[in-house]
Phi, psi and omega in degrees: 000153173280122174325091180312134162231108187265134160228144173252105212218125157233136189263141165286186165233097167259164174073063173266117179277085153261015159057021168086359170269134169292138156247149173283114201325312166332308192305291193312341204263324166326294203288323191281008181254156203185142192258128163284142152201162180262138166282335183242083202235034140229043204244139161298154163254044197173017161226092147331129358257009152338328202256001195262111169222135175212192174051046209279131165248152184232141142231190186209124161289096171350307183277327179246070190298333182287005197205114204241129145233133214234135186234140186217176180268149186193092193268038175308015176208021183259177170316153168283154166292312182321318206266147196058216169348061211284352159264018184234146228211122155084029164272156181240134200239000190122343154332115176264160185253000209268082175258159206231114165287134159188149202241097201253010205221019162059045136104050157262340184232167179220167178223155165224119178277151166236128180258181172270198215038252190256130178210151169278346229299298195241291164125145179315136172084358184067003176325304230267289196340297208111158164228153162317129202088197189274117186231163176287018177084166165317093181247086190321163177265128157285356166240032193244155199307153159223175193213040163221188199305149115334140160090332213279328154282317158327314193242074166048052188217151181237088159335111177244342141172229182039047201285140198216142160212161152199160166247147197234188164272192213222140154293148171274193187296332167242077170018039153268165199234145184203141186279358180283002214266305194134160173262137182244134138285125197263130181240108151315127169186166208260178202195118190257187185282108162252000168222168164275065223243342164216187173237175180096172165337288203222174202202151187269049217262209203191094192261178187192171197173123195250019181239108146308324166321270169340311194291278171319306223265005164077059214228119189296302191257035137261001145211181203258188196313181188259172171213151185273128177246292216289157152307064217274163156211184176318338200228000182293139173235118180264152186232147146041066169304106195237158147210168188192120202248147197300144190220026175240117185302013171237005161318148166250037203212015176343140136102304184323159186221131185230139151229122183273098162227171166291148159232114155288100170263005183235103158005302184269012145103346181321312199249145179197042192301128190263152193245152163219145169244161184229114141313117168240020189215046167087003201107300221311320188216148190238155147252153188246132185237148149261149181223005167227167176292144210275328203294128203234068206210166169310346171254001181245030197359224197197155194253137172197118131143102160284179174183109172232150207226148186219147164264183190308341234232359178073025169293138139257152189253111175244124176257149147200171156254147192230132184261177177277206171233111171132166190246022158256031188263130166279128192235198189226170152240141203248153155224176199209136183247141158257128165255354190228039139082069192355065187274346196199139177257130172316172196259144164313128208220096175275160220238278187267108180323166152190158171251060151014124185259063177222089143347301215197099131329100201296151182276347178279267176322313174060045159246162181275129222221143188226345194250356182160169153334126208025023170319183183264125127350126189236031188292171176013041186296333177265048154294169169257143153256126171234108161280143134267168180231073156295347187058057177278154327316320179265037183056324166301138234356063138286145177237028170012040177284160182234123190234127194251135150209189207168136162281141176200139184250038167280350175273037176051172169342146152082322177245063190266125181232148173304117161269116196226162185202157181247149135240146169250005169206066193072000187084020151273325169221149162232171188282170164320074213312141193240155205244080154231063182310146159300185173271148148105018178283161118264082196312125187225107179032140211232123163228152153219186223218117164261115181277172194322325191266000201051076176245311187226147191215136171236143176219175181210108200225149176269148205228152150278126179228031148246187156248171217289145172262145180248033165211150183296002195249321168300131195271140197244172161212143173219142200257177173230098195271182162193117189252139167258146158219147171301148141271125172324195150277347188232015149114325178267128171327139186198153163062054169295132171236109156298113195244029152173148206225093167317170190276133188281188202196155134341096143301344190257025169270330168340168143137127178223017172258172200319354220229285180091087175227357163211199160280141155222088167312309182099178182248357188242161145212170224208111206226167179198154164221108131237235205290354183238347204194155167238176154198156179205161175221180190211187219242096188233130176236036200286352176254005178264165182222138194286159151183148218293290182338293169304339180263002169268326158302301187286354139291249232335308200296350210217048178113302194310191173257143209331147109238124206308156169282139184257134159306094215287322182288009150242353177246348187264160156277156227302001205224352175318163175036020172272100141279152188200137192263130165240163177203155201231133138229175166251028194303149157299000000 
């Protein structure tokens, strides 16, 4: 298991304009201290590709503010490379990816609970390790530990990442909803067929569980079945899943539960309509709405990457971005509205300029690479993140203000910056998007967090702080920033500060497909706020260790000169490809 690393870190603040006010050591020692810990602290460090954790979502239970959960891509229960093929990595055999978290000390410490079912982790016979050389393979435990969602297998299903959570209130028996009922998590994540249990690729399903207690504690049956939320048909492949349950007792839409994804309905990509379903009974049954238009061509460009939101007053905010054609095109973010709990939609409304941070197309991968040659896929870093300040749990002294960030590559290669932009009225107009990254960062996905009442904003982004490389030998670095800024009386972010900078890490110790033939980071980070505290979390490599074998193989893919695919657990050092979700709050 991986060592929990709790720090405790204080940083200066420079260039505080104190304007002849004394502060006081209290204060500043308020705002700068904060605790780092690793979150994904039941993964090994050092048996690839087990040791591979990215893509992280966080929520905070509204009602319970002390109690966080992080849902990630988590491949901890697939095969050792040693088993069969020792140059092959990462096949997924039925095995889910879909890990699970949860935080009861507002993100000082973590639990990774372990449930049963089908794993690679060890394998009947201890089969899935492996041996140096050649072996029969892999025979998974349909009972053997897993340390991702429960059930999924029982009902033909294989848990796949791109993991979304939130918590809503918990409904009674005749389904109202009240946080005194208790609070539920809801985990969103895509899903593949492991039986023929739905139809199209990949599917949209939705687990959930109203004991967290239970849950962290490795109790199988605190939580339920899985459930299908996407609209499946023969060819649909659902995407990219954001959710979010309406959580302000003045709502009049308490309680509702949204999910936003792409429905890829076409093999060439023409149709791409973003879609959301809705819950009014807890999870139990959803309806599906499309709300943009399907058509994907030079002239409707094409739609990808949601983030949906409810103010006090319960309007859902469906954000996404939509681009031009091709995926270095300047695009906008677009929204869309619900006022009657998403029975009906606004007509689509782009809002913000952005500039896509995508430069340079690995000739292998043929994805947009942002930190070098066989770099992490940078597609769509100028998604939008979106916070409200609903005033949760009860709605009251809400400002139902609205904060967007985002990566945007309109300042060219190399000078890529974390971007925020505001509304104070509902999303008719916004501010200038402002450019604010430290220097010399290079913003690689951004996300923030408002609190309820709208007072304080934390935001967080993974940052490149080398430049781009056009070779696999040079050494990269990459970081976990965390910025604070006050919100004004009129709404704008002031006195921005950096208030913790993680230890920097390798990218190219990355990698999870069956090859390790690029990098992989993943698309997300993950911010919360409330009335006391923030927390976020990130994408961390600070533990991967580079190698030189993998990094000649994956130039040789792009040109270089020949080099064999490496058996990473014999060519590699013993800690290659350990990625890890870290997290900061500033809880006291």
């Amino acid at each position: 298991m991986k060592t929990p690393n709790n720090r405790t870190r204080f940083f200066s603040i420079a260039r505080i304009a104190t304007a002849g006010l004394l502060i006081s050591a209290a204060a500043v020692m308020a705002v700068i201290l904060g605790t780092e810990a690793l979150v994904t602290v039941g993964s090994p460090p050092s048996l690839v590709p087990q040791s591979v954790q990215y893509e992280p979502a966080l929520a905070v239970d509204a009602a319970h503010p002390n109690v966080l959960a992080v849902g990630a891509t988590d491949l901890i229960d697939f095969e050792a490379c040693n088993a069969g093929d020792d140059t092959i990595c990462g096949e997924n055999l039925g095995e889910g990816f879909s890990g699970v978290y949860f935080s009861f000390d507002s993100g000082h410490t973590w639990i990774q609970p372990t449930y049963t079912g089908y794993s690679a982790r060890f394998g009947i016979n201890n089969s899935c390790l492996g041996v140096v050389g050649p072996d029969p393979g892999c025979t998974p435990d349909p009972h053997g530990p897993i340390g991702t969602l429960p059930w999924y297998y029982e009902n033909g299903l294989i848990s796949a990442g791109d993991s979304a959570v939130a918590f809503g209130p918990r409904p009674d028996a005749n389904g109202n909803f009240s946080w005194t009922n208790g609070s539920r998590l809801y985990y969103a994540n895509l899903v593949l067929n492991f039986a023929e249990t739905f139809r199209g690729p990949v599917a949209v399903y939705v687990s959930r569980t109203d004991d967290v207690a239970a849950a962290a504690a490795g109790d199988k049956n605190a939580w339920m079945q899985p459930v299908l939320a996407s609209k499946q048909n023969s060819s649909l492949f659902s995407d990219k899943d954001q959710i979010w349950a309406d959580n302000a007792a003045s709502s009049p839409f308490f309680g509702n539960v949204y999910i936003s994804y792409t429905a890829f309905r076409s093999r060439n990509g023409s149709a791409l309509p973003i879609m959301v379903s809705v819950s009014s009974d807890g999870g139990n049954t959803w309806t599906t709405k499309q709300v943009t238009q399907a058509a994907t061509n030079a002239q409707h460009g094409f739609r990808q990457f949601t983030t949906i939101r409810t103010d006090s007053n319960g309007v859902v905010y469906l954000f996404f971005a939509h681009f031009g054609s091709g995926f270095a095109a300047i695009g906008t973010h677009a929204m869309v509205k619900s006022y009657d709990g998403g029975h009906t939609w606004t007509r689509p409304q782009d809002i913000i300029s952005m500039n896509d941070a995508c430069y340079n197309v690995d000739t292998f991968s043929g994805r947009c690479v942002e930190d070098g040659i066989a770099g992490a896929r940078s597609d769509f870093t100028a998604a939008p993140n979106v916070d409200i300040a609903n005033g949760a749990p009860t709605g009251t002294d809400a400002t139902n203000e609205i904060v967007d960030a985002w990566v945007d590559g309109r300042f060219g290669l190399n000078n890529e910056k974390v971007m925020l932009s505001y509304s104070t009225n509902g999303g008719d107009s916004w501010s200038d998007p402002t450019a604010i990254s430290s220097a010399g960062d290079r913003g690689f996905y951004a996300a923030t967090g408002i609190s309820p009442t709208g007072q304080e904003l934390y935001l967080v982004y993974n940052a490149f702080i080398t430049p781009y490389r056009t070779n696999t030998s040079d050494p990269r670095s990459l970081a976990g920033v965390v910025l604070h800024a006050d919100i004004g009386a009129d709404g704008a972010p002031t006195n921005w500060t950096e208030l913790h900078r993680s230890p920097p890490g390798d990218p190219r110790g990355s990698g999870s497909d069956p090859f390790f033939t690029s990098e992989l980071l993943g698309d997300y980070v993950y911010a919360i706020a409330t009335s006391t505290y923030g927390a976020v979390v990130w994408n961390d490599a600070r533990d991967a260790a580079d190698c030189p074998a993998a990094d000649a193989y994956r130039m040789s893919l792009r040109g270089g000169p020949f080099s064999p695919r490496p058996a990473p657990q014999q060519d590699c050092p013993s800690t290659f490809g350990n990625l890890d979700i870290f997290s900061w709050t500033s809880a006291p």
